[in-house]
N, C-alpha and C positions, 0 to 999 in steps of 0.2 A: 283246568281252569283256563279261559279263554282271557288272554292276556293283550289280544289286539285294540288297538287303538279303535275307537267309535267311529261311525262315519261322519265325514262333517259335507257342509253343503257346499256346492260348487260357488270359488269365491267369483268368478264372473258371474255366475247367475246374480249374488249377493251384490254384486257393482252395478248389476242392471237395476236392480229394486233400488240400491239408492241415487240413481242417477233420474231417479223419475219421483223420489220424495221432493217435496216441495213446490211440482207443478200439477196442475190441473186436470184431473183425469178428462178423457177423450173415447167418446164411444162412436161407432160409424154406425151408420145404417147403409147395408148394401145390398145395390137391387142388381139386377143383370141388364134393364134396359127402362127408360121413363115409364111411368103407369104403372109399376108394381106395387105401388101400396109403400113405399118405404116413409115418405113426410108423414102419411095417415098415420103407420104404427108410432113412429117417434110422437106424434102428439097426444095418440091414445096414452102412449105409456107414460107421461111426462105427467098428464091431465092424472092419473092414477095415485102419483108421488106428491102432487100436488095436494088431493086429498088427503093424505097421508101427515101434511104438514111442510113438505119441501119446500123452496124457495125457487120456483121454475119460473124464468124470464124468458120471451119468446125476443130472439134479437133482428131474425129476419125467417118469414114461410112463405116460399114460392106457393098460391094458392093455383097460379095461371087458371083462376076463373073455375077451378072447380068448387062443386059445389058441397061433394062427401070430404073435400079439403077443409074449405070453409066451416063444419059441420065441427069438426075434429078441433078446432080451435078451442072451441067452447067458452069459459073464464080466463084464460092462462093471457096474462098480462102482457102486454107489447111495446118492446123499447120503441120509443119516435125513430124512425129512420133521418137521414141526413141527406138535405138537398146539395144539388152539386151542379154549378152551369156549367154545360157544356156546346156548344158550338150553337148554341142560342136556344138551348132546350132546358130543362132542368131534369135532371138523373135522382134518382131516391138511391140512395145504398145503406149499405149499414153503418152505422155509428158505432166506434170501433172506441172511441175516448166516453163515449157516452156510456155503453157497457163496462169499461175499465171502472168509472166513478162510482158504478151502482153495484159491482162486483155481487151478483147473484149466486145461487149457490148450485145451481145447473143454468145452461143459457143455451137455448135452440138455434142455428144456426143452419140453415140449409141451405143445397149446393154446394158441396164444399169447393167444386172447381171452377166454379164462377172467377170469372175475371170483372176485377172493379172498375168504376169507373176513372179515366184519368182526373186528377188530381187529389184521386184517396194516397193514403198513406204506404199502403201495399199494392203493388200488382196485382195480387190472387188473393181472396179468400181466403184458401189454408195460412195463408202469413198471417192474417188477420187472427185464425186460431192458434196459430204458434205463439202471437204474446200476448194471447189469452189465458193461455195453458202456461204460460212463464210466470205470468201475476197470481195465479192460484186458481183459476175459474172454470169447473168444470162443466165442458163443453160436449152437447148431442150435436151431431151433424150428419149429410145423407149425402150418397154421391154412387154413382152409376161403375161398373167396371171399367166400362172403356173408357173413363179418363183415368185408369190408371198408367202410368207412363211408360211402365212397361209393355202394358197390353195395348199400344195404340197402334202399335206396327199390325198382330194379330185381328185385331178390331177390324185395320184399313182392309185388309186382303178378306178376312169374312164377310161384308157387308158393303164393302167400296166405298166406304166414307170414311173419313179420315177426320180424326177429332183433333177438333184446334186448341182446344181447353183440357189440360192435363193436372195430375196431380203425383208431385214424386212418390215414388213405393215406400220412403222414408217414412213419409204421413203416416199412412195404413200400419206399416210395422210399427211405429211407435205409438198406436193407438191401443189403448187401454182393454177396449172391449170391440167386438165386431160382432153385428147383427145381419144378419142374411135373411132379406125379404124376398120370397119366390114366390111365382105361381105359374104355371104351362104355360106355355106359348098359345094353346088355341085359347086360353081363357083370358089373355092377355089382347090377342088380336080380336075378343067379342069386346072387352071393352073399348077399345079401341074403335070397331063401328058404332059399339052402342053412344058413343060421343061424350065417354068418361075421362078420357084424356086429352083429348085435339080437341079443337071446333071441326065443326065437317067438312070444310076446305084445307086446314092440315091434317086432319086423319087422310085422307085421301092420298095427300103427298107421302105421307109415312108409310101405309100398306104397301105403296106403290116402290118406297126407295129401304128405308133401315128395317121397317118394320114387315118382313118376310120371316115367315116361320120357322124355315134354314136358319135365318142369320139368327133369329130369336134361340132357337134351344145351341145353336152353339154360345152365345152370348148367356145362356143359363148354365152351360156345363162350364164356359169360362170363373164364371161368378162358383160357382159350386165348389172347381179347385181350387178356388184365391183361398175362399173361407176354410174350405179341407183343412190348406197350407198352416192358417191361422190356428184353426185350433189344435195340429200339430205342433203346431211352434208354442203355444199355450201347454199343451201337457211336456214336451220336453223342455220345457225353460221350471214348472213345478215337480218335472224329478229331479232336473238339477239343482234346483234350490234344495230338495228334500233327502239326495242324493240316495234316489227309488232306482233299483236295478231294470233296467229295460230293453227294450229294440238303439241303441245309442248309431248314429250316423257312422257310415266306414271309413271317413275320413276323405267324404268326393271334395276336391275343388276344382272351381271353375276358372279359369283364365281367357279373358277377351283381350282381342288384340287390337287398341287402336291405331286407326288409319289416321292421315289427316283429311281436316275438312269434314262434310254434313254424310259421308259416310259412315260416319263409324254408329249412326245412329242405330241402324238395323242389328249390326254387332252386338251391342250392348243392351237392346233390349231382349235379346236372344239370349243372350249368356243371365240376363235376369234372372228370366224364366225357367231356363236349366238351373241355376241356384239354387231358385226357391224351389223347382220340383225334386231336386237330389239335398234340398237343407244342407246345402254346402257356401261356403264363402266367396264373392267373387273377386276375384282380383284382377285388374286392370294394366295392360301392359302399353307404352308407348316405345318402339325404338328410332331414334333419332339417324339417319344419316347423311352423311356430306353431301349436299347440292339439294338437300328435302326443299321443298320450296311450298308444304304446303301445310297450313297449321293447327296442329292437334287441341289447339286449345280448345274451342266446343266440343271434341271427345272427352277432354279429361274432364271439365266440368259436367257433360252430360254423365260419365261413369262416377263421379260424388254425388250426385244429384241419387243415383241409384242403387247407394250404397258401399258402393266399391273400393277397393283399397287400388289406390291409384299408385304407377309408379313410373318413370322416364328416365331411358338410358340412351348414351352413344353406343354407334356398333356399325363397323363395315360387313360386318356376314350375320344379315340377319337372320338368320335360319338358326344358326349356332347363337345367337344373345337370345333368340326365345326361347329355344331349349332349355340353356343354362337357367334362365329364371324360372323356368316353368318348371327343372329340377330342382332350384335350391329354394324354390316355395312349395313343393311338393305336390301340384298342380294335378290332376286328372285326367282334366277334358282343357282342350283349345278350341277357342270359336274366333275364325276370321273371316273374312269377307272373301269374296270371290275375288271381286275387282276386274281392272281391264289393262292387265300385263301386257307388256311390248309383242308382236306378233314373233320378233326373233325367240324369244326368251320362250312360249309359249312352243315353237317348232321344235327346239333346244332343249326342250324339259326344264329350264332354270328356272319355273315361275315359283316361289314360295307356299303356293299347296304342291306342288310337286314335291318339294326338296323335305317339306315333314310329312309329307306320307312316306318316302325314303326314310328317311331321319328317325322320325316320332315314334318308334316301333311302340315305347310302352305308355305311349296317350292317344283318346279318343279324341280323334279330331273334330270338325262341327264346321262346315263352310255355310255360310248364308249367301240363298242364292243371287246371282248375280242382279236380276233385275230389281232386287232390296238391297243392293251395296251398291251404289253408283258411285263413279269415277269420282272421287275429288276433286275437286276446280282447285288448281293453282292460284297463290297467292298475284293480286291483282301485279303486272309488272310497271316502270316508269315509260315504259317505252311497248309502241305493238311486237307481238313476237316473227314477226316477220322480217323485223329489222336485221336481227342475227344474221339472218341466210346471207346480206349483204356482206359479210366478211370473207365467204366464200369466195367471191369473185375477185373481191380485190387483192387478197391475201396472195390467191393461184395467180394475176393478174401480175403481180408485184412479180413472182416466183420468175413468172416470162420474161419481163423484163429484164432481170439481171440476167437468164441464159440467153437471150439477144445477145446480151453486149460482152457474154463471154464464149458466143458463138466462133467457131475458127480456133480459139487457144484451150478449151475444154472437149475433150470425147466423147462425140456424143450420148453416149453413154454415162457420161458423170452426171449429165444436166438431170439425172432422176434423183441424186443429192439433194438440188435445189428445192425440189419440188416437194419431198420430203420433210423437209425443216419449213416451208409452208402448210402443212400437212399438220405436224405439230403444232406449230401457232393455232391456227383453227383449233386441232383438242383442246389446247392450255386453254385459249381465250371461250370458247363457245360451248362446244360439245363436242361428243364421238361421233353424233351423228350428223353434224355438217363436215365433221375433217371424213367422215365416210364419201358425203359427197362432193369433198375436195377431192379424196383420191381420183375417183374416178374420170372428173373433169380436168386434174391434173397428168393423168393418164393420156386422154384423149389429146388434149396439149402437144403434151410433150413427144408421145406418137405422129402427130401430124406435121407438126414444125419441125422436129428434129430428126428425129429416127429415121433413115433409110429403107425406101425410096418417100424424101419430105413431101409435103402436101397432101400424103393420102393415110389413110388407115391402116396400110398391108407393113405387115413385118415382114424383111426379106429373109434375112439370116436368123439362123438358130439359135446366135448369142442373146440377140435382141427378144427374142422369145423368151429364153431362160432369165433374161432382166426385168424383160415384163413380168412374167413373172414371181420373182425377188421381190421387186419395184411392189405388186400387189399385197403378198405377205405381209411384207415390212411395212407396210402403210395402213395395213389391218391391225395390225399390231401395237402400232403405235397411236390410230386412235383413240381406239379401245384403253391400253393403259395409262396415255396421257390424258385424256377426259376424263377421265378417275383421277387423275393426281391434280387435273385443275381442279375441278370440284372439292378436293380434299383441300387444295393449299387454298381456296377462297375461302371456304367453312371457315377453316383454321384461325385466316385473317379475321372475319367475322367474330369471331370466340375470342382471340388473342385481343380486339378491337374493342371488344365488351370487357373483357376483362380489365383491359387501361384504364377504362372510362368507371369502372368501380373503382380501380387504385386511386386513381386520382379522386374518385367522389369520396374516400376513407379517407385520403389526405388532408381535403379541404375539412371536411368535416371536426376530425381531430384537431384541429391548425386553428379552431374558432375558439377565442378567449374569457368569451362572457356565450351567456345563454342567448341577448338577446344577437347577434351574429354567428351563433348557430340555430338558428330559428330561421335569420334572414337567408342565410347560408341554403339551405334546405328548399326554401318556397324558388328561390331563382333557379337552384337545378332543377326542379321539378320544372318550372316554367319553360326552360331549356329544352327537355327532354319531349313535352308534349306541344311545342310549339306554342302556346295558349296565356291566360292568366292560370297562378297559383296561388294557395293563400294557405296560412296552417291558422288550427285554429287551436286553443289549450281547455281544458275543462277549466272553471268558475275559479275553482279554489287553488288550482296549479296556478291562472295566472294572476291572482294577486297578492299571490302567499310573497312577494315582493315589497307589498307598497300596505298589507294588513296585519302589521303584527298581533302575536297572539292565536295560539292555536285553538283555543276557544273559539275565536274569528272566524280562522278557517273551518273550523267544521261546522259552524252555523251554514255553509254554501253550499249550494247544492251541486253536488258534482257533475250533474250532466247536463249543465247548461255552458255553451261553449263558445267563449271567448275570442275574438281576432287576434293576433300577437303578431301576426308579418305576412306580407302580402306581395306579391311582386307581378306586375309593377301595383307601385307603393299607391294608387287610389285605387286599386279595385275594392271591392266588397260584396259578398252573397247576398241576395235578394230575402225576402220574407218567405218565402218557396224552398228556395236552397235551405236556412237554417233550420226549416222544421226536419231537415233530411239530417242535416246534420246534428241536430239532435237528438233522433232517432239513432243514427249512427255511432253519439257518444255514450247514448243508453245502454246500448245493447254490443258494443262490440264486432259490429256487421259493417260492410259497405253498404252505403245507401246512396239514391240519386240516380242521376245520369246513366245509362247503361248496365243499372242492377235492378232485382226484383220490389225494391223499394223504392216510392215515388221517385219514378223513373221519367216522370215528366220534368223533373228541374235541369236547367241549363250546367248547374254545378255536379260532380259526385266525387265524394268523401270516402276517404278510405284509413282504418281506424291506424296508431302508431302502437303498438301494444308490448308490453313490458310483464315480467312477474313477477310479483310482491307477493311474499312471505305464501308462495306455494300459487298466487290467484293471480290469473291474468286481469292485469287492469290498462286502459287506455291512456294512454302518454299524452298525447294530442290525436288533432282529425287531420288529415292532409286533404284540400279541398283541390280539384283540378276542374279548370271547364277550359279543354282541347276544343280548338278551333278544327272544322270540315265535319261531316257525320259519318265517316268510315274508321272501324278502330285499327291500329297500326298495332302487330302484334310485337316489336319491337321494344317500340315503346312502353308497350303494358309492362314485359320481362323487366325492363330499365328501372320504371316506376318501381315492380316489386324490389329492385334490388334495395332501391334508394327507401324506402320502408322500414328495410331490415338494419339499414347503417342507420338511419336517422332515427328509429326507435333504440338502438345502442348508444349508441352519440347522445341521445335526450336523456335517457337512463344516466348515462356517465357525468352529464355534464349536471344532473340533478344532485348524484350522489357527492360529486367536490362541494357543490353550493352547501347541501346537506353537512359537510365534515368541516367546512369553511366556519358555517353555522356554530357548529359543531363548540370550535375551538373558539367562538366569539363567546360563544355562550360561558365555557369553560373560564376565557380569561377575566368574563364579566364576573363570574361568582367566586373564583379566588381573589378579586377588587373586593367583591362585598363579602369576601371571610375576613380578609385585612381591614375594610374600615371596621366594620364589625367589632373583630379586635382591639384595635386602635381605639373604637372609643370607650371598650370596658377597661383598656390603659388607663389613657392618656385623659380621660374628660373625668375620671372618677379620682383621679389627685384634686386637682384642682377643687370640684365640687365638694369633696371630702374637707379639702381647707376651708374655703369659702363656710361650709356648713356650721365645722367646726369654732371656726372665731364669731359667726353672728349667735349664733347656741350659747357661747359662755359670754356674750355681750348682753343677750337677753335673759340669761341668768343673774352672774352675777356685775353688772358692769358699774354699781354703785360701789361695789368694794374694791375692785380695779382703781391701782392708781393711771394715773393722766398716760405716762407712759407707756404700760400695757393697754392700757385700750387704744393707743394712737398705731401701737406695733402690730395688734388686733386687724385695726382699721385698713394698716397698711399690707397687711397679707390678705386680707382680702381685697382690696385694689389690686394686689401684683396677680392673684391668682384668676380673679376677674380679668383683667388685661391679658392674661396666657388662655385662657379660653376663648376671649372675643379673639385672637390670632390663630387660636387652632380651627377654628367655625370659619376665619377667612378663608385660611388655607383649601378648606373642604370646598367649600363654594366657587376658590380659583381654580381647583380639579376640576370640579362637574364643568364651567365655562370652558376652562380647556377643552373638554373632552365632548363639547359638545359644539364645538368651533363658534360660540359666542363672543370670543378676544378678536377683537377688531382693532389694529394699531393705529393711531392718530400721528401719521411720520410728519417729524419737523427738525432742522437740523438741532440737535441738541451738543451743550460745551461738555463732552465727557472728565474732563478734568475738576471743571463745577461738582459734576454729579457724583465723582468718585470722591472726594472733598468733603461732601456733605457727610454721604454713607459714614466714610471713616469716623466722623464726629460723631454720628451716630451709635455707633455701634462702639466706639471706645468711651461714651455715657451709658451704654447699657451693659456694658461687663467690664467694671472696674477692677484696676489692678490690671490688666492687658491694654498693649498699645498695637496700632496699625503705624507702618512703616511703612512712606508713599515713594512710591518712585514714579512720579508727572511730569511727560515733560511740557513745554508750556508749547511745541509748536502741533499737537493733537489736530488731528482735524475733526470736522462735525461733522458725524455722518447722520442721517437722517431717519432718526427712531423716534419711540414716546418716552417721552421725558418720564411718564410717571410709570409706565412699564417697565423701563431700564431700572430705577428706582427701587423698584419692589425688585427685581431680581436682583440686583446689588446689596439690599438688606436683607436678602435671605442666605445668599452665600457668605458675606462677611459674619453674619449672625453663626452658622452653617462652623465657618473654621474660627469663631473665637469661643462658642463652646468648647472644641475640643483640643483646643491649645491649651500648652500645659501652662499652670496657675505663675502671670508674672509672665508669661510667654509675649512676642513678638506675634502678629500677621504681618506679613509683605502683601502692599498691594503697589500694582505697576502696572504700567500703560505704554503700549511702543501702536508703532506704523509696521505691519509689515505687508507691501505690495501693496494689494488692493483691500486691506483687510486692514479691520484696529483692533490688536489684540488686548484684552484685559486678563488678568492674573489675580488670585487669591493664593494665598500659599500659605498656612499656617505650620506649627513645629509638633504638632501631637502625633500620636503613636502609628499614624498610617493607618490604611485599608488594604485590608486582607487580599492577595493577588485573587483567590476565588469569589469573593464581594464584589470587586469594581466593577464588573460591566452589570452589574445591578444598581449601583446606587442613586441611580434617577428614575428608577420601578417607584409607583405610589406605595407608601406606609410602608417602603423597605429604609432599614437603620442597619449600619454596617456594624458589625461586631467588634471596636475597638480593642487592642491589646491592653489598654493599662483600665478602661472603664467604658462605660455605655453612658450617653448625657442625655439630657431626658428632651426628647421631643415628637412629632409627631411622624418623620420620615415621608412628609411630606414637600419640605423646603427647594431640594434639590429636584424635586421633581418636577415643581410650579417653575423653576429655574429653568429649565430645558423647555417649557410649555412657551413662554412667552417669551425667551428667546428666537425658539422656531418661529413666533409670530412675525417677532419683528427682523426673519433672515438672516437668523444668527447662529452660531452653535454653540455647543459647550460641550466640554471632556474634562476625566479626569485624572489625574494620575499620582502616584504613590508606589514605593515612595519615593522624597525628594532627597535628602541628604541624610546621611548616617543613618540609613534604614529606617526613617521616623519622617512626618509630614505627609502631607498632601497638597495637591497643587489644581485646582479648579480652575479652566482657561476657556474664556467667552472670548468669539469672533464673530464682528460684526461689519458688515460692506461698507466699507470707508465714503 
């Protein structure tokens, strides 16, 4: 019995299928060159479906005046295209929000590598079907090989034209279906005269330049493989899902190496092609090293653009960092450039295809030839490069100098010390190869002025020979290795440089105490960094999840509409141009704007802040930059990312305290309302319960009632009335508390008056207890509300003659001390528990007395401390006072 597990389907295949659930299928139609019939069959086939009952909108058909184009149309409906001024003309393009609104259930779209016009939304066409294909809408489109990006390099060299209109290999692989429209070349070039595709004056130009029958069947065998490619990759992507035993790939990878600068382009589309023809993965290599001066950024963008798994390392030997990577990713083939190595290094064997043909024994290497890898252009300098050499002179100049003036007490022969450690300055400061032509000139020097017989070139003696050369050696030597150590120790400083200026941008960042200055925090470094205005911008609902309570609120907003929140300097503001970019950019999670493939015409571009939420990336804020000059500074851009990555932390961080802040507000709100809650299934349902009960047997029986009982009747309901309208006050002076409605009306008020009264008061409302005054008459007035002070003196004398035992004394007492009047309550009952007291001015908290519990609402003490704080005052309490019993409540107020 076969007891093996079943086979299951390859789970990456299963990740492809759902990573393409929910967008818009995309079918190509691909010809090998113009006039193949590719627009014709897409409308034949469309017009077919349409019969059938589909929902076919035609969004944009190149007809250019044909007439079996026109023909092919037939019924099939046509979105209005979209006027667009342009430099005093009006542009038709497609309507990209017009097709979103009608969302059709196929949508015709042709050219895919059309470039729009400026001020559409997308640079390219294919953008325009990417978030078509995002919103659900499946999309026909048609588009020629040689704009694919790949094959533009191949294209250029077959046919000598070089296509300016591309479309990444991404598109094509990610498309759903691919249709291959062919036909000969000679049947191609008869339409072509017969004036099926040109007018007569451009067919003429075409025969004469792309349209040769060479370039044509190679441009057909090109189209042949792509498709090959596809429907290979279509049957091995349905045995993997089906997990069907097969012909399975040996495991080729490809590894390109880029260069920096507009080199590396040939590389990469090279290493493409090898990919796709060995169905192997590309991977992308950059090694960085000391004094590189020239910038890999458009390689590594062009090698994502085409798939590739990019990656970027330091490395002094780079012969040994590519190996290594190229072994520890298990690499096959290497493809590099030829390039234009040093003429030394080239004489020497050290050029880098030299050292991995040595080296690489167990990979196939791949050079592209030199005249498609051209030299990279060095990073623009602040100065001409000519200026350098000026160090030469003066350096060796300087050197002379000093062996002048230590001419006669130095040997002749020492003075090549001198010139040596000139010799070195030059490496450190410049290069090896001006301290090379230090040496030499500091040779000749030093030979002429000093050395025996001076003033001419001859060395006499054979000492002076064997120090010339020493003198030579050592000065070979030391350019060479000190030009390396300068270049290493400036890198170094650059890196260490970088590195500060992040510490420092974690520092500040952390160090911001509210959200809204770390926001402002954020837009000025950016400011900083790019020279320029900055401005951060937050989605709808982030920023006024502040000022709109209620999360109902907030989700009524729409989140990708984006708000200003900090701007530096403080007026700038995006134009109506910038915010459609940056609302594109809050949509979608992309950079849009200034210097990206999305309306790339705005002054401003936005770059998204992005965070993950519960497994999903979601955009934090937009960071908006418009850098002053039109050259990009690659410095800068690294800086900008870094400041991205902290400031998307930083806004996450400082979201989540607000969030926990939130949190515990919300927390201590709803333990407030479990307590009144509480409190009033207590405290409001005695009273109510009296009151109910005496008007119930009053309206019973109250004729059989004598005078008396119904007066004691009457009068329990009055007391119990009375203890309600006070517990009702109570509540009402929290909520004003606590919603800073107490506004004190200061005037100097006679505390001695005021404690006077209290006492009388409150030794009328609990008989059998007395207050004990101790006033003295020389009090000062300090400057409260008479009727504030009032109420909190009747709450705490009320407070301790409850719970003074029956017959009991209160002390009440008044002194000066300093700048402060202090008042005292001090009653004789059973004390607060050492664990209670620093609670007892918590709303609707009542301490646990030892001998009993007196009925109130435990709100007394609390209204006490409220309108105290109003009127600058404090209050504490303490327990116990003497012989382990009493409490003592002590109010200080600014003399």
């Amino acid at each position: 019995m076969n007891t093996a597990e079943p086979e299951r389907p390859d789970p990456d295949a299963l990740a492809e299928i759902a990573a393409r659930e929910g967008r818009g299928r995309l079918k190509v139609f691909l010809g090998a060159a113009p006039g193949v019939g590719k627009t014709v069959e897409m409308l034949t086939e469309a017009r077919r479906l349409q019969e059938l009952g589909s929902d076919v909108l035609i969004g944009l058909a190149e007809t250019h005046g044909r007439a079996e184009t026109e023909a092919a149309i037939g019924p099939l409906p046509r979105l209005p295209l979209r006027a667009i001024a342009y430099r005093g003309q009006v542009l038709h393009e497609f309507d990209l929000d017009a097709a979103l609104a009608r969302r059709p259930g196929i949508l015709l779209l042709d050219e895919l590598a059309h470039t729009n016009a400026p001020g559409s939304r997308h640079a390219k066409r294919w953008q325009d079907v990417e978030e078509l294909r995002d919103a659900g809408i499946e999309v026909w489109t048609t588009m020629n090989v040689q704009h694919l990006e790949s094959s533009a390099e191949a294209v250029a060299r077959v046919t000598g034209v070089r296509v300016a209109e591309t479309v990444p290999d991404a598109v094509l692989k990610g498309a759903d279906a691919v249709e291959l429209v062919d036909i000969p070349p000679a049947e191609l070039l008869e339409r072509m005269r017969a004036g099926k595709i040109y007018r007569p004056e451009q067919a003429e130009r075409a025969l004469r330049g792309f349209f040769k029958e060479g370039a044509l069947a190679a441009l057909r065998e090109l189209a042949l493989r792509r498709t090959a490619d596809r429907v290979d990759a279509d049957v091995t992507s349905w045995m993997r899902r089906n997990r069907v035993a097969g012909p399975w790939p040996v495991g080729e990878r490809v590894l390109a190496l880029i260069p920096g600068g507009a080199s590396a382009d040939p590389v990469l589309q090279q290493a493409r092609r090898l990919a796709d023809a060995l169905h192997a993965p590309l991977l992308a290599l950059h090694v960085e090293q000391p004094g590189q001066d020239s910038d890999p950024g458009p390689g590594i963008a062009l090698a994502q653009q085409l798939g590739a798994e990019t990656e970027v390392t330091t490395a002094t030997d780079l012969p040994a960092a590519i190996l290594a990577h190229a072994r520890a990713r298990r690499a096959t083939h290497i493809i590099l450039g030829r390039g234009e190595p040093p003429w030394w290094r080239r004489i020497f064997g050290r050029t880098l295809i030299a050292a991995l043909a040595r080296q690489a024994r167990e990979f196939t290497l791949h050079v592209v030839p030199s005249q498609a890898a051209a030299q990279a252009a060095p990073l623009p300098r602040p100065w001409p490069g000519w200026t350098t050499w000026l160090a030469v002179p003066l350096l060796v100049g300087a050197a002379t100098l000093v062996c002048t003036a230590l001419d006669g007490m130095v040997p002749d022969a020492g003075f090549g010390m001198v010139y040596l450690a000139a010799i070195v300055a030059i490496a450190a400061i410049v290069g090896p190869l001006h301290a090379g032509a230090g040496a030499v000139l500091s040779f000749l020097i030093w030979n002429f002025l000093f050395l025996p017989p001076r003033y001419t070139l001859t060395i006499a003696s054979a000492q002076d020979v064997l120090g010339a050369v020493v003198f030579g050696a050592v000065a070979a030597l030391l350019a060479g290795t000190t030009g390396r150590l300068g270049r290493n120790v400036r890198a170094a400083a650059m890196r260490l440089a970088a590195l500060r200026r992040l510490t420092a941008l974690s520092r500040r960042l952390n160090a911001q105490a509210s959200m809204a200055e770390l926001q402002m925090a954020v837009v000025e470094e950016a400011a900083r960094i790019i020279g320029g205005p900055a401005c951060l911008l937050l989605p709808l609902d982030e920023a006024l999840a502040t000022t709109l309570p209620g999360q109902f609120i907030r989700d009524a907003i729409l989140q990708a509409e984006p708000v200003l929140r900090a701007a530096s300097p403080a007026d700038v503001t995006p134009d109506d141009g910038a915010m459609a970019a940056a609302r594109w950019a809050m949509a979608h999670g992309r950079a849009a704007g200034r210097g990206t493939a999305t309306l790339p015409t705005s002054a401003w571009r936005f770059l998204p802040l992005t965070a993950q939420r519960d497994g999903e990336p979601i955009v934090l804020a937009l960071l908006g930059l418009r850098p002053e000059g039109g050259s990009a500074d690659p410095e800068a851009d690294r800086a900008i990312e870094a400041l991205l990555d902290q400031a998307a932390v930083a806004l996450e961080r400082a979201r989540l305290a607000e969030t926990a802040a939130n949190a515990r507000a919300r927390g201590q709100t709803e333990a407030l309302r479990t307590a009144l809650l509480t409190s009033l299934g207590h405290d409001l349902r005695t009273p109510l319960t009296v009151i109910r009960g005496a008007a119930e047997t009053l309206r019973t029986a109250g004729a059989a009632l004598s005078a008396v009982t119904r007066a004691d009747l009457l009068m329990s309901i009055e007391e119990e009335a009375t203890r309600l309208a006070r517990w009702m006050s109570a509540i009402l002076d929290i909520v004003r508390l606590e919603t800073g409605q107490v506004v004190p009306r200061r005037e100097p008020v006679d505390v001695a008056q005021a404690l006077e009264e209290a006492a009388l008061r409150a030794e009328q409302a609990h008989p059998g207890r007395t207050v004990q005054r101790d006033l003295p008459a020389d009090l000062p007035r300090p400057r409260l509300d008479a009727a504030l002070l009032d109420r909190v003196l009747e709450n705490v004398l009320d407070n301790a003659m409850k719970y003074s035992k029956p017959g009991g004394v209160v002390q009440l007492l008044a002194r000066r001390e300093g700048s402060e009047v202090v008042l005292a309550v001090e009653d004789d009952g059973p004390g607060i528990r050492p664990e209670d007291l620093p609670r007892v001015f918590d709303p609707f908290f009542r301490a646990a007395r030892t001998d009993s519990i007196a009925a109130g609402s435990g709100l007394g003490l609390s209204i006490c401390r409220g309108l105290a704080s109003a009127m600058g005052g404090r209050i504490a309490a303490e327990s116990p006072v003497a012989a382990e019993r009493g409490t003592r409540v002590t109010l200080r107020f600014p003399a």
